[in-house]
NULONU-205425 format. One record per residue (C-alpha): x, y, z. Coordinates in nm, 3 decimals. Example, Ala and Ser with C-alpha at 12.3 -4.5 7.8 and 13.67 -1.06 7.14 Angstrom:
BEGIN
REC, 1.230, -0.450, 0.780
REC, 1.367, -0.106, 0.714
! end
This chain:
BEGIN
REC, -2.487, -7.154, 1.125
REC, -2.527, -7.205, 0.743
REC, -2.465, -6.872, 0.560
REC, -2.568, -7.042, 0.218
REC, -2.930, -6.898, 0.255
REC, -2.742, -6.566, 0.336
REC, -2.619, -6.309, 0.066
REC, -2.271, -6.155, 0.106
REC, -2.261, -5.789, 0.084
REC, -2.104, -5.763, -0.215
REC, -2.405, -5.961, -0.330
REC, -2.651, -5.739, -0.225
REC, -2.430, -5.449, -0.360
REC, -2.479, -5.613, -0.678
REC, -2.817, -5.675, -0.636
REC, -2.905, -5.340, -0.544
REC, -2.657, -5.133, -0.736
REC, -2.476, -4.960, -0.438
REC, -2.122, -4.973, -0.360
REC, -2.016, -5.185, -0.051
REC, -1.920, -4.858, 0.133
REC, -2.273, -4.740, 0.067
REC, -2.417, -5.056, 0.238
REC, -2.161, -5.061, 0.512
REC, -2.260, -4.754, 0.615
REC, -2.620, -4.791, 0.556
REC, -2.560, -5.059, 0.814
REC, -2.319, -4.919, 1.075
REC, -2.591, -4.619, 1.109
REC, -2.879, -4.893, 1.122
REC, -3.085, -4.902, 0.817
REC, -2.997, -5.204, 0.677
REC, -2.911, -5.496, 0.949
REC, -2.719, -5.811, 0.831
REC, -2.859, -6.100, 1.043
REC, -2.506, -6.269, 1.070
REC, -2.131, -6.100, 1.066
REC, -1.920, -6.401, 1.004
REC, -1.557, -6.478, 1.221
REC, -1.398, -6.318, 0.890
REC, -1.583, -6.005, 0.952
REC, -1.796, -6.085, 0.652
REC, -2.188, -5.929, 0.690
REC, -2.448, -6.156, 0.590
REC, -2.774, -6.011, 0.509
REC, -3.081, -6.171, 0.484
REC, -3.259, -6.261, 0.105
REC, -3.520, -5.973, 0.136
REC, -3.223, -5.735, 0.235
REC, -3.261, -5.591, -0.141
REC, -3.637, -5.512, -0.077
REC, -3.500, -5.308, 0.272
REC, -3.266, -5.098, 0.038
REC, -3.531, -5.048, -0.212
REC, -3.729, -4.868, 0.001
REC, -3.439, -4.681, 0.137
REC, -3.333, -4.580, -0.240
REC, -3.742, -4.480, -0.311
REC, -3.750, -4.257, 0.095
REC, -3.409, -4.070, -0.064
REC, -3.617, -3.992, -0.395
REC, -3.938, -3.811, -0.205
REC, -3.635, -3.609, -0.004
REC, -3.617, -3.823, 0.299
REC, -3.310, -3.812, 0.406
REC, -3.122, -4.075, 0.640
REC, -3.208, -3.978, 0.973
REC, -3.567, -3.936, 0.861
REC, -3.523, -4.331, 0.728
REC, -3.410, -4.456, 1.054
REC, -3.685, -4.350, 1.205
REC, -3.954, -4.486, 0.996
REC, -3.751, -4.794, 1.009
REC, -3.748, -4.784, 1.386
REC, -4.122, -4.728, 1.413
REC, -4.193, -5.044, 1.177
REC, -3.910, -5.273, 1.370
REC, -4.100, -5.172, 1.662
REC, -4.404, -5.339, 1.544
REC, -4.635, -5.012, 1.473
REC, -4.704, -4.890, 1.057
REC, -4.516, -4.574, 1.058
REC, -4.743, -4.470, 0.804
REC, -4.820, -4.132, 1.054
REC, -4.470, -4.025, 1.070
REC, -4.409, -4.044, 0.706
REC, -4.712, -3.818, 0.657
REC, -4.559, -3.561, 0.940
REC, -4.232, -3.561, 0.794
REC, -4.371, -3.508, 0.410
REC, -4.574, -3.209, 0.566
REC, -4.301, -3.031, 0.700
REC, -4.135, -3.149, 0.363
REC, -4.341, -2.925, 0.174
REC, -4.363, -2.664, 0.450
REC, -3.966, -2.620, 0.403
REC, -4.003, -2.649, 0.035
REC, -4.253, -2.378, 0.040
REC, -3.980, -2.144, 0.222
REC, -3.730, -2.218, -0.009
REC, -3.993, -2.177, -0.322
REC, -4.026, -1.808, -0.175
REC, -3.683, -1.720, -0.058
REC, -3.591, -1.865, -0.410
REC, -3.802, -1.671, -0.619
REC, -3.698, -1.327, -0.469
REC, -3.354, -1.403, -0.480
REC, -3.420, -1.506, -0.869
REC, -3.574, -1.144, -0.870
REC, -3.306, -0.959, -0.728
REC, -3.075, -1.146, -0.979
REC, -3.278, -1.000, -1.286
REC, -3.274, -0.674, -1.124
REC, -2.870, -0.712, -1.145
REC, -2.908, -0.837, -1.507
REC, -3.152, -0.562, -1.622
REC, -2.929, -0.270, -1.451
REC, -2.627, -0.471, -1.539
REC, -2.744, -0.424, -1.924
REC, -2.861, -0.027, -1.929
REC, -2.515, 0.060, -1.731
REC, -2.216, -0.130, -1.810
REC, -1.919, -0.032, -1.556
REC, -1.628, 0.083, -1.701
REC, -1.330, -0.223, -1.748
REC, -1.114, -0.170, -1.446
REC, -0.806, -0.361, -1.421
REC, -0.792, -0.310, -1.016
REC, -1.097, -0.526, -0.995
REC, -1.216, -0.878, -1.131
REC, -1.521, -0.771, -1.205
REC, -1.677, -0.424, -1.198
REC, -2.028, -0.535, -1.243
REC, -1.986, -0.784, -0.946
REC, -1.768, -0.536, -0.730
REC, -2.026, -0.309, -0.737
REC, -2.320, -0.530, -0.548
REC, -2.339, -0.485, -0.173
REC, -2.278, -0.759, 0.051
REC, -2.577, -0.806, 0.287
! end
């Protein structure tokens, strides 16, 4: 087998801008295949392997993370568009961002809360405690 037509990892690393250990383990976890492992050990991946990573790099931007990227993978190496479970997966997305929007925002409100009472009554500077103003909120 002729690996000339092939790119080396480190290659594609290059290529791609990822460290070896980033494609190594992109590959032992099965997003990125190489279509030949050499007697040395070397992985040989194939010239479009670069496109593959791309779209792994642009899932990871919309918050996909690498479980969800398997499986879109899986669907399309099966032969079906995953094009469906993308669109599931963004909804709950945005469902769970939603939830953390909200859970954020009161927990931004209880921190100005702190800051406002935190201003009209300093505590006193106790040397028993790091912190007065932070000893004094209650754990919940």
């Amino acid at each position: 087998m002729s690996v000339v037509a092939y790119l080396k990892i480190g290659e594609l690393a290059k290529q791609t801008q990822l460290t070896v250990g980033t494609l190594r383990y992109y590959s032992d976890i099965g997003l990125l295949q190489p279509v030949h492992i050499g007697d040395n050990g070397y992985r040989y991946y194939a010239q479009n392997a670069s496109e593959q990573v791309q779209f792994i790099k642009k899932a990871q931007a919309l918050g996909f993370t690498l479980e969800e990227i398997k499986q879109i993978l899986d669907v399309r190496n099966g032969g079906d568009i995953p094009c469906d479970l993308v669109q599931s997966l963004l909804n709950n997305k945005i469902e769970q961002l939603a939830i953390q929007i909200k859970q954020m925002t009161l927990f931004k409100g209880e921190l100005e809360e702190y800051r406002a009472s935190w201003a009209k009554n300093p505590e006193p500077i106790s040397k028993e405690e790091v912190c007065p103003l932070i000893a004094s909120v209650p754990l919940h």
